[in-house]
DSSP file (Angstrom, degrees, kcal/mol; ACC not computed):
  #  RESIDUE AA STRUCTURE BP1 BP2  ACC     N-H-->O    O-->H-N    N-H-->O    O-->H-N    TCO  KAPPA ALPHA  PHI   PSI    X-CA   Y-CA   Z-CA
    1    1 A X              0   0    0      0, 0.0     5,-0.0     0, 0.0     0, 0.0   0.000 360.0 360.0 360.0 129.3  -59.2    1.7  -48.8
    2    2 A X     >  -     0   0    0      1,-0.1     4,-2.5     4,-0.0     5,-0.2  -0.096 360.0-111.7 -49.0 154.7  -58.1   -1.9  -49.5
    3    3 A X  H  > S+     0   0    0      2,-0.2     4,-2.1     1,-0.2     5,-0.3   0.946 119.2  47.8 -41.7 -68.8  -58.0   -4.7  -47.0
    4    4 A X  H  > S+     0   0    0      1,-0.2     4,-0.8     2,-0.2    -1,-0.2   0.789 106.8  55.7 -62.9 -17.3  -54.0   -4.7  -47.3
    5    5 A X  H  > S+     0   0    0      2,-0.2     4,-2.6     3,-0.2    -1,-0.2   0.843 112.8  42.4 -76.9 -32.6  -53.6   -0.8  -46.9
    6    6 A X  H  X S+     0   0    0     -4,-2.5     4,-1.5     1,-0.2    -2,-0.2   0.865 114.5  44.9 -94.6  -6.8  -55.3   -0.8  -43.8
    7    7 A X  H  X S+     0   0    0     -4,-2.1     4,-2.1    -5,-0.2    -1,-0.2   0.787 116.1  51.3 -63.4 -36.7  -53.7   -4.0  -42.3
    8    8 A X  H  X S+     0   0    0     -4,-0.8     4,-3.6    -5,-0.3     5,-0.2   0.978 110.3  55.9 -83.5 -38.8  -50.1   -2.1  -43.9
    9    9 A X  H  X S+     0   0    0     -4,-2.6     4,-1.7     1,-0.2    -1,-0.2   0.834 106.0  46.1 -54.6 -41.3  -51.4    1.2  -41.7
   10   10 A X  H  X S+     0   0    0     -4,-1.5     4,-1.8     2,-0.2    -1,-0.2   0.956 113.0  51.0 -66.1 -33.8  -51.7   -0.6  -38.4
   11   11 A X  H >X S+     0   0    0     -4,-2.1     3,-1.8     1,-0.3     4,-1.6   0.976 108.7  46.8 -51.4 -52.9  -48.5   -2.1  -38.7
   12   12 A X  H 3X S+     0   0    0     -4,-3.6     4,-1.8     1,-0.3    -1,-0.3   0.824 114.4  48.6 -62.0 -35.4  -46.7    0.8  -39.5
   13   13 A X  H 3< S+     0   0    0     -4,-1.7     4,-0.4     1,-0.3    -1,-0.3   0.877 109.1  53.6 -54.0 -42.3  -48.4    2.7  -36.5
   14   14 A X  H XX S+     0   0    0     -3,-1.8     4,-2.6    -4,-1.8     3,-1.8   0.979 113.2  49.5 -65.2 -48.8  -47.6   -0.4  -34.2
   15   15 A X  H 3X S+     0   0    0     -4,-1.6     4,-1.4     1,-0.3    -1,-0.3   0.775 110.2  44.9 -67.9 -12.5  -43.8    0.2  -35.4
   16   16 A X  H 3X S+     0   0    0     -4,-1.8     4,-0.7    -5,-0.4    -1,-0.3   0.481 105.8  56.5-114.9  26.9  -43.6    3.4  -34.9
   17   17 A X  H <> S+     0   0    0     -3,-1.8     4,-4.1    -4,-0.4    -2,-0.2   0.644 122.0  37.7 -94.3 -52.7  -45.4    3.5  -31.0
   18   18 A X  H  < S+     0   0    0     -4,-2.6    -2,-0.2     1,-0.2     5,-0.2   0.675 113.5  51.5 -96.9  11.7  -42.4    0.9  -30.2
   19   19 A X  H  X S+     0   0    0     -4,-1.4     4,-0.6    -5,-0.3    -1,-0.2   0.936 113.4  42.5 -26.4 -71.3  -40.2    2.6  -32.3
   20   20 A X  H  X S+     0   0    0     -4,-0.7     4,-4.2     1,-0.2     5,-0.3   0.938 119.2  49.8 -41.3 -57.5  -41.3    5.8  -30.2
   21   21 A X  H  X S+     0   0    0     -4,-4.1     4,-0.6     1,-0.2    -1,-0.2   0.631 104.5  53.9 -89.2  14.4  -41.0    3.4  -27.1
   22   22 A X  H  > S+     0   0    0     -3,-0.2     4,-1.5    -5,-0.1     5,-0.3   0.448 110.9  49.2 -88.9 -11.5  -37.5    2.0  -27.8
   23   23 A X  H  X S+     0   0    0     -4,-0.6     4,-2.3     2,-0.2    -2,-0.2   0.916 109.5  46.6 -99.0 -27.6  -36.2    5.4  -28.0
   24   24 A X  H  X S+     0   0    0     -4,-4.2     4,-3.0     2,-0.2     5,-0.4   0.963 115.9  51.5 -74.2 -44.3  -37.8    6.8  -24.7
   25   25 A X  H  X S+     0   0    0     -4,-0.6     4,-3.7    -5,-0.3    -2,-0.2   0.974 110.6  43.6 -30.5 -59.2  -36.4    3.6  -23.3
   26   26 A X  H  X S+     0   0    0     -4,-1.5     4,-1.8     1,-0.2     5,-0.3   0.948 109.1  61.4 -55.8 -35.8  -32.7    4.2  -24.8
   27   27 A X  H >X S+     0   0    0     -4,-2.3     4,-2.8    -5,-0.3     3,-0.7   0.987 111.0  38.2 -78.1 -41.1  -33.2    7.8  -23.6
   28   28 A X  H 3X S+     0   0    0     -4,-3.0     4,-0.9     1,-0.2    -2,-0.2   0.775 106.7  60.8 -32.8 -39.6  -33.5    6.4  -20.0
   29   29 A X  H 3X S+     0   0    0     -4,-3.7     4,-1.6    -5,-0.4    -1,-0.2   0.713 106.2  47.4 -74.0 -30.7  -31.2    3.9  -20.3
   30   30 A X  H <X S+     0   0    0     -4,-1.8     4,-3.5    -3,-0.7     5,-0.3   0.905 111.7  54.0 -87.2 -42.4  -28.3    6.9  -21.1
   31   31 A X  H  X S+     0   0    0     -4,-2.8     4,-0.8    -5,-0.3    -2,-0.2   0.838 107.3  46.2 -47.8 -31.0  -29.5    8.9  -18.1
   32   32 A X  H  X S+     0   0    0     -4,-0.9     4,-2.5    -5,-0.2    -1,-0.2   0.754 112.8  54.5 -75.8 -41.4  -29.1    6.1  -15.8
   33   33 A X  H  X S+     0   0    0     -4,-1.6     4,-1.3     2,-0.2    -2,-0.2   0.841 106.5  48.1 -44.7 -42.8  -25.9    5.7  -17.4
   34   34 A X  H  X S+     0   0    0     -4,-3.5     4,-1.6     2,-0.2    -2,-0.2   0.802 104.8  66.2 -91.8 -14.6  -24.8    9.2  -16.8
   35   35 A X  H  X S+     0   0    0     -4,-0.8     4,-1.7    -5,-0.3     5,-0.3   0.874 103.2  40.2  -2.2 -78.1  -25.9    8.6  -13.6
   36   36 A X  H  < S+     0   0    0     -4,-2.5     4,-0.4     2,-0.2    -2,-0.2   0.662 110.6  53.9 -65.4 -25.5  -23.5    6.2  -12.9
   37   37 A X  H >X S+     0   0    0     -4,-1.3     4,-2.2     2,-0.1     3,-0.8   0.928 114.3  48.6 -67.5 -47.9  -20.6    7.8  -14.5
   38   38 A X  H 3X S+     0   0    0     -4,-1.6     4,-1.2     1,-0.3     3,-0.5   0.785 110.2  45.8 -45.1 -50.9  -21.5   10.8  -12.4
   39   39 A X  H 3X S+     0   0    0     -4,-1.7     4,-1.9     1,-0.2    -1,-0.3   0.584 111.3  53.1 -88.1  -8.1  -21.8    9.2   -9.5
   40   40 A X  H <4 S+     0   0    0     -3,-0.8    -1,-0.2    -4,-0.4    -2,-0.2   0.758 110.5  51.4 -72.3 -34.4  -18.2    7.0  -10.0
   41   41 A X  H >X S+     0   0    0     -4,-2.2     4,-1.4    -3,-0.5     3,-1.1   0.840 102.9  55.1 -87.0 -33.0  -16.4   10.1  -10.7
   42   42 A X  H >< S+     0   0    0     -4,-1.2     3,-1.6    -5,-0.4    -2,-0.2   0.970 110.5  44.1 -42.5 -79.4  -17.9   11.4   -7.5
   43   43 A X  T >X S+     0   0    0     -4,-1.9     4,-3.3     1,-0.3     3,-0.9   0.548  98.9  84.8 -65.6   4.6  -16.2    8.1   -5.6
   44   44 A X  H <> S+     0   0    0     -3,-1.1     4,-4.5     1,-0.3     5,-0.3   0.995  87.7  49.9 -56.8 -62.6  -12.9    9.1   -7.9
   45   45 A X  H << S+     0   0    0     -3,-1.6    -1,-0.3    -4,-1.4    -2,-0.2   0.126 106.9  50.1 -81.3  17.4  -12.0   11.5   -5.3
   46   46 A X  H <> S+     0   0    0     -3,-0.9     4,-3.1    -2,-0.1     3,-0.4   0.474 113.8  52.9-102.6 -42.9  -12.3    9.0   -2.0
   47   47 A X  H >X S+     0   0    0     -4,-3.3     4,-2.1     1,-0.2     3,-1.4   0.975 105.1  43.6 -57.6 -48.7  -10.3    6.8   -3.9
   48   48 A X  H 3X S+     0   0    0     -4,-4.5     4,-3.0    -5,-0.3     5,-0.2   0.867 116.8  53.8 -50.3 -27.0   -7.5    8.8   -4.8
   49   49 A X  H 3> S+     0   0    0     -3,-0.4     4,-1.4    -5,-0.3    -1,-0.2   0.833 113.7  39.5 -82.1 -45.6   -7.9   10.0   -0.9
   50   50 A X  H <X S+     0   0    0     -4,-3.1     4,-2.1    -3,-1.4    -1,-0.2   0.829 113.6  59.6 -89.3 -14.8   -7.7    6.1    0.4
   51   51 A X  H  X S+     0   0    0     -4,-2.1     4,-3.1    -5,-0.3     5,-0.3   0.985 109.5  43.9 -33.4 -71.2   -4.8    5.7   -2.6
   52   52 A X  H  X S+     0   0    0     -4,-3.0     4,-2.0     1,-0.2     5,-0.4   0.950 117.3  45.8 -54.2 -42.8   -2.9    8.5   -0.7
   53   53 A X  H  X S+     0   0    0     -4,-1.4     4,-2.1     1,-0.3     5,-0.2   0.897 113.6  44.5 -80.7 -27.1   -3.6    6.8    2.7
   54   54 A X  H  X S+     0   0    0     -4,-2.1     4,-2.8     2,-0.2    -1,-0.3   0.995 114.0  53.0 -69.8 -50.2   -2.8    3.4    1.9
   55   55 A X  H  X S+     0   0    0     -4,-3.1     4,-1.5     1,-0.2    -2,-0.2   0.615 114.7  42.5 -55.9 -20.8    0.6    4.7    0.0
   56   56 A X  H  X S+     0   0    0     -4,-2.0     4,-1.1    -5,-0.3    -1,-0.2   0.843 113.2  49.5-108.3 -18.7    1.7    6.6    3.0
   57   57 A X  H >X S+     0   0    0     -4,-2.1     3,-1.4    -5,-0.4     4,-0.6   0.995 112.1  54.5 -51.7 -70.5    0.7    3.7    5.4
   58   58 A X  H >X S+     0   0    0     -4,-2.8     4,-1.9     1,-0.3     3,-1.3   0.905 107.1  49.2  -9.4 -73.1    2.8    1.4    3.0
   59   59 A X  H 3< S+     0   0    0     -4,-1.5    -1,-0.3     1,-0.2    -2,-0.2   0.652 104.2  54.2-115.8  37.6    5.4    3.3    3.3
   60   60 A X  H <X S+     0   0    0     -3,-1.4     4,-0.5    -4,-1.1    -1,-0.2   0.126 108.6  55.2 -62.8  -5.0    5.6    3.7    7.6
   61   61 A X  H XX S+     0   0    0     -3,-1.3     3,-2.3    -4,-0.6     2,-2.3   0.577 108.3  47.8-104.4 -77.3    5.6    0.0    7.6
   62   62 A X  H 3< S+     0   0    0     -4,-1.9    -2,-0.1     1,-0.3    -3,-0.1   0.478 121.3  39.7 -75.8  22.0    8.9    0.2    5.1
   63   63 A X  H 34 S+     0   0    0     -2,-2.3    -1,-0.3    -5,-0.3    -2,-0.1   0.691 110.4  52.0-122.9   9.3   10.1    2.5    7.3
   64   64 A X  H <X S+     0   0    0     -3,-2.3     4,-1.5    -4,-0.5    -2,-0.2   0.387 116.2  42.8 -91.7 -30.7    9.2    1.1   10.4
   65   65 A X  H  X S+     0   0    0     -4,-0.7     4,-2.3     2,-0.2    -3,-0.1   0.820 113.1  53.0-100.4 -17.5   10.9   -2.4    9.4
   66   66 A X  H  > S+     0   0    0     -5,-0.2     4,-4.0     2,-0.2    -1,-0.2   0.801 111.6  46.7 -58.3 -22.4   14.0   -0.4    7.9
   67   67 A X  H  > S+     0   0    0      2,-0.2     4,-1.4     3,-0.2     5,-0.4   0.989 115.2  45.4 -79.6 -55.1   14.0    1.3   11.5
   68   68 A X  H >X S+     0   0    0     -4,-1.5     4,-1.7     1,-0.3     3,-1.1   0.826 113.5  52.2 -59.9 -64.9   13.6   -2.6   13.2
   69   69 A X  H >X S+     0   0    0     -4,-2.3     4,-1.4     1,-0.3     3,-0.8   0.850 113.0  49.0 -63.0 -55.6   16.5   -4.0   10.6
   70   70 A X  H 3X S+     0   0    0     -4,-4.0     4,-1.8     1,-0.3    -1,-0.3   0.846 107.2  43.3 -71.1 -23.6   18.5   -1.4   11.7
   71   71 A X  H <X S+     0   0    0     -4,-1.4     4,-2.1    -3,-1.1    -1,-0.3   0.774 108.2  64.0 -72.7 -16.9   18.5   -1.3   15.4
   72   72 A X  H <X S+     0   0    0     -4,-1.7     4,-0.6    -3,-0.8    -1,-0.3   0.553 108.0  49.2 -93.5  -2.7   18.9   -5.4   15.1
   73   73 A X  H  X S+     0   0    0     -4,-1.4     4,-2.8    -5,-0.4    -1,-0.2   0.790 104.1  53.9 -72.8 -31.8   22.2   -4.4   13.6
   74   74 A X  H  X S+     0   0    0     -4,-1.8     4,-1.3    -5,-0.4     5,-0.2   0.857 110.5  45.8 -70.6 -38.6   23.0   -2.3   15.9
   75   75 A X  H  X S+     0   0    0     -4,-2.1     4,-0.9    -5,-0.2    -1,-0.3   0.732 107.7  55.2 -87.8 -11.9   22.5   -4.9   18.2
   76   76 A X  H  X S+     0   0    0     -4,-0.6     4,-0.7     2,-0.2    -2,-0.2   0.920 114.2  45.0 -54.2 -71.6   24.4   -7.6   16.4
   77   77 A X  H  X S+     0   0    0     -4,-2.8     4,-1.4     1,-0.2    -2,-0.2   0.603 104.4  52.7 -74.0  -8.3   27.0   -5.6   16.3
   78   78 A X  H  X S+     0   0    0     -4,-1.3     4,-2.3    -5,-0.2     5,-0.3   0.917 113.8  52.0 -81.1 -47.1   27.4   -4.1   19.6
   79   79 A X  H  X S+     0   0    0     -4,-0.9     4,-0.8     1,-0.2    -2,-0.2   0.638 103.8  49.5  -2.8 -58.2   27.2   -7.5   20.6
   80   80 A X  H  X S+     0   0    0     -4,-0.7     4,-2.2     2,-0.2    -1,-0.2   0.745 110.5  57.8 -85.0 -42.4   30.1   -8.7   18.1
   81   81 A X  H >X S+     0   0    0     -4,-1.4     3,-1.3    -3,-0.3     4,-0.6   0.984 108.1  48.7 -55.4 -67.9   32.2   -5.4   19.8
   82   82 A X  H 3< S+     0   0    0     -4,-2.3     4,-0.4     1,-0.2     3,-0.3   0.858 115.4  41.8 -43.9 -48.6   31.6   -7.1   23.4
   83   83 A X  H >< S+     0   0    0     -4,-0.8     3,-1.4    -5,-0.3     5,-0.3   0.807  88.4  90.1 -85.2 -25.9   32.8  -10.5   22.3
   84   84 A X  H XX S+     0   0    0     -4,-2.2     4,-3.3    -3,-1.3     3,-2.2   0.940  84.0  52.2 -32.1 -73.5   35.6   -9.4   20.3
   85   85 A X  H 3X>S+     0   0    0     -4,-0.6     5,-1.2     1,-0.3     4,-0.5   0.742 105.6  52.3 -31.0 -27.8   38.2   -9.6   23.2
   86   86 A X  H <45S+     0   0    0     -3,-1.4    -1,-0.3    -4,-0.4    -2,-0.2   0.032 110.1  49.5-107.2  27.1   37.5  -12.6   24.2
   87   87 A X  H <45S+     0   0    0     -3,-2.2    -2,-0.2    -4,-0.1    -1,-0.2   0.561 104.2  59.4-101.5 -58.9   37.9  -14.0   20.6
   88   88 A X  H  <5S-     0   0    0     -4,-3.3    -2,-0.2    -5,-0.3    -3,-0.1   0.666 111.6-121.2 -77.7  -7.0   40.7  -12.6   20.3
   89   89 A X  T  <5 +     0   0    0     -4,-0.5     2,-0.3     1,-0.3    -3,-0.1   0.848  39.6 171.5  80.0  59.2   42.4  -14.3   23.2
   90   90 A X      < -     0   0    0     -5,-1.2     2,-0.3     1,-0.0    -1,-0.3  -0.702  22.9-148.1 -89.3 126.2   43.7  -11.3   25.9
   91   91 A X        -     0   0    0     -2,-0.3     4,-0.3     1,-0.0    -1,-0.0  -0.533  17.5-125.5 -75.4 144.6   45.0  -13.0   29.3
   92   92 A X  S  > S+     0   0    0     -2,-0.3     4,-2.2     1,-0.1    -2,-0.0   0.501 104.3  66.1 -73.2  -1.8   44.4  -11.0   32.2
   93   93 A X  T  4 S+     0   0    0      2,-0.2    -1,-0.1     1,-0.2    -3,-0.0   0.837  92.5  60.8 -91.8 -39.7   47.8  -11.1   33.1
   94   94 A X  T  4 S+     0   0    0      1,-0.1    -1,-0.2     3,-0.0    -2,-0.1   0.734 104.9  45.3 -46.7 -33.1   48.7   -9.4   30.4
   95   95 A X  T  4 S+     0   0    0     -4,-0.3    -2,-0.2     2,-0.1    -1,-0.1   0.979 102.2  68.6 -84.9 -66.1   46.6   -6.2   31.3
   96   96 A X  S  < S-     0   0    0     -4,-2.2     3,-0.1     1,-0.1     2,-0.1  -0.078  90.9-113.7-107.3 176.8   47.5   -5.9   34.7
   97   97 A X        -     0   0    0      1,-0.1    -1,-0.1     2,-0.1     5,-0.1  -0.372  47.5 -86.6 -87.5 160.8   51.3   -4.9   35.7
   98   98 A X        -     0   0    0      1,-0.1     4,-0.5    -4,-0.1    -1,-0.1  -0.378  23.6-135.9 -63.7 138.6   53.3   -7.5   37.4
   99   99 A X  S >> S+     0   0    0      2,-0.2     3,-1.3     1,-0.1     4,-0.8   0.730  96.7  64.3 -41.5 -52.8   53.1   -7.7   41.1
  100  100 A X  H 3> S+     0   0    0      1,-0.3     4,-1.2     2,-0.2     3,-0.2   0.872 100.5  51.3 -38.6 -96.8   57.1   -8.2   41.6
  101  101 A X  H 3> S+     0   0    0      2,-0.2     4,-1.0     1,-0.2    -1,-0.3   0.315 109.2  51.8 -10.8 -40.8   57.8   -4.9   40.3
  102  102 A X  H X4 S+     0   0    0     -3,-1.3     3,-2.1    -4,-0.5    -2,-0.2   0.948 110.1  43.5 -78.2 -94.7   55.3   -3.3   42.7
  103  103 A X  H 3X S+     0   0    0     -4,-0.8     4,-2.2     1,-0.4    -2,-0.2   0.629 111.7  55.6 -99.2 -36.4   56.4   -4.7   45.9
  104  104 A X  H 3< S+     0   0    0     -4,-1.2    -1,-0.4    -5,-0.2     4,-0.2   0.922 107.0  51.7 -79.6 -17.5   60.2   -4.1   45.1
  105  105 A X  T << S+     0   0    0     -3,-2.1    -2,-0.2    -4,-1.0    -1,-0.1   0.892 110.2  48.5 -45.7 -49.8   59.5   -0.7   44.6
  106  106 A X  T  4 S+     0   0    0     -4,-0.2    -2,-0.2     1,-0.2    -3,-0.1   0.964 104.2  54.2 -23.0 -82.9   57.9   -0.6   47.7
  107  107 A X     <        0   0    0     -4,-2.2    -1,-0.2     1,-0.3    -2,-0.1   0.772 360.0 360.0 -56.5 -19.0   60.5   -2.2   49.9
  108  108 A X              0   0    0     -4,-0.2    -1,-0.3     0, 0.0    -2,-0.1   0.710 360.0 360.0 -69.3 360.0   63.3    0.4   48.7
């Protein structure tokens, strides 16, 4: 064998050991990958689980401030009932019946 055939025979050997040892690499590299998908789909199902819990917390506070908005109507406006009379400008004389009337009934 020539000088260059056995120089071209180590190469090829050297390529094809890290040939061989890119490819166990790569096959590591997808296990660890599927590794990590696996274990992500695994944490799928706590998220969707804190998803639901946040979405039903979410909405008890908008129905907790719908509750608050209404009762501070409620309270406006009983409010606005109370004050109405006095708006509207009712004497008190008006409500009660005249005194005269009573006491000459009486005296008959």
């Amino acid at each position: 064998m020539s000088y260059f055939n056995i120089k071209k025979q180590a190469a090829l050997q050297e390529i094809s050991m890290e040939m061989n040892t890119l490819l166990s690499n790569l096959e590591d590299l997808n296990g660890y990958l599927k590794d990590s998908v696996a274990l992500g789909q695994q944490f799928k199902n706590i998220s969707s689980l804190w998803n639901t819990f946040y979405d039903c917390e979410l909405q008890m506070r908008e129905v907790v401030e719908g509750a608050k908005d209404r009762v501070k109507k409620l309270d406006e406006s009983s409010e606005e009932a109370v004050k109405i009379p006095r708006q509207e400008g009712v004497d008190q004389e008006e409500q009660q019946p005249p005194q005269e009337n009573n006491s000459q009934t009486a005296s008959r």
